[in-house]
C-alpha positions, 0 to 999 in steps of 0.5 A, a space after each residue: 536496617 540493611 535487611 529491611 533495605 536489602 528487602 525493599 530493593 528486592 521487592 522493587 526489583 521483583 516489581 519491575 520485572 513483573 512490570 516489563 512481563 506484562 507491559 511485553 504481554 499487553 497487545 500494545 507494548 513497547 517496541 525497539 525502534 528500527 532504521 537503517 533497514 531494508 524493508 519489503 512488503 506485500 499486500 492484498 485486497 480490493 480495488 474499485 474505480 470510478 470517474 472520468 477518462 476522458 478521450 470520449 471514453 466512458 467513465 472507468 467504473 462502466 470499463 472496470 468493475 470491482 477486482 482484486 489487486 497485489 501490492 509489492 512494496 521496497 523500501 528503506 527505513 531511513 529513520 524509525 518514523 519513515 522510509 522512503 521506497 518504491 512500489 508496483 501493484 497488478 490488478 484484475 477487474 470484472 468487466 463494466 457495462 461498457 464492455 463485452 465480459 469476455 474481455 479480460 481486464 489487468 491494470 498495473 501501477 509502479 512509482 515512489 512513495 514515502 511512509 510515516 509511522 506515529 508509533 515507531 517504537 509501540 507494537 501497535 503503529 498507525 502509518 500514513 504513504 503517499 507515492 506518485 507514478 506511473 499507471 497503465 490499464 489494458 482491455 485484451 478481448 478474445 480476438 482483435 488488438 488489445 487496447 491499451 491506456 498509459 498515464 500517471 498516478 497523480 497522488 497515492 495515498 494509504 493509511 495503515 495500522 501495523 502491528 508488530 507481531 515480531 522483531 521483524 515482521 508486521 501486519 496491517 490492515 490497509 485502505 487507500 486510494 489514487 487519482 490518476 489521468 490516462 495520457 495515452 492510448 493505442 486501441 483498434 482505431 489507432 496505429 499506435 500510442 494517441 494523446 488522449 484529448 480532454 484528459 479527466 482525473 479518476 479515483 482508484 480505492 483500495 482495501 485490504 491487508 499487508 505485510 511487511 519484513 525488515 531486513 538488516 538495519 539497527 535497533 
């Protein structure tokens, strides 16, 4: 009886750790949880805008064509489910109709934002942000002033899919998007920064993927 019991036990230990092998082998596998650590990402990929800027303006997608956008992100894994932080974007756009294509185009963006991730504790974990800023575009042509649009991003969201490809490092495809309003504006037919009257809400989307390293923190 205490062999046989001796057996059994083995045969049960034998069992499990071939269980946690190939749960640790499987593409979606159990993870240690992570807080308390400090968080940086970076992503890449492709914007395009559309909509209204208001001022009598044309509308962004005949200023700004499609571009390609970088994406900075700091934050602070409070919980295993969320982070708060901070993020900072540069892009670059093709010229739009409205707009001579020698004109070189840049946009920046900076603000705070908050992300929850679903499955904090599985290699594969969807996540969703929203973050809120500031938001600037500049028109910079061969010769004469640049022209330059400053205003807010009213709500930014993405949503996200990490995959954990170790303790501390994740990759994501990402997609998003922003709706933003220009309040100002300094162009060749000002003398400097002019409240842009009839102000107008445009969308921004985005597209691309994502890294992100954890620093620290505890599991």
């Amino acid at each position: 009886m205490k062999t046989q019991l001796i057996s059994a036990l083995s045969l049960l230990g034998v069992s499990a750790v071939a269980s946690a092998q190939s749960e640790s082998t499987t593409f979606d596998h159990h993870v240690a949880q992570v807080r308390d650590a400090f968080e940086v990402g970076v992503a890449t990929g492709y914007a395009q805008g559309g909509g209204k800027l208001g001022g009598g303006m044309s509308d962004l997608q005949d200023v700004t064509g499609p571009g390609g956008a970088l994406e900075l992100d700091l934050g602070y894994r409070i919980l295993p489910e969320l982070s708060i932080g901070a993020y900072g974007t540069l892009s670059t756009f093709d010229t739009g109709t409205a707009i001579d294509n020698s004109t070189d185009l840049l946009g920046a963006t900076a603000g705070i934002q908050a992300a929850y991730h679903f499955r904090a504790d599985r290699s594969i974990d969807p996540w969703l942000s929203l973050g809120t800023g500031w938001k600037g575009l500049w028109l910079d042509p061969p010769t004469g002033k640049t022209t330059s649009l400053q205003g807010l991003e009213l709500a930014r969201l993405q949503v996200g899919v990490d995959y954990r490809v170790s303790e501390d490092v994740s990759i994501a495809p990402v997609i998003g998007g922003s709706l933003a309003m220009f309040v100002s504006e300094d162009s060749p037919m000002t003398a400097s920064y002019d409240e842009i009257q009839n102000k107008e809400v445009h969308l921004v989307g985005f597209a691309g993927l994502s890294g992100r390293f954890d620093f620290g923190g505890t599991r």
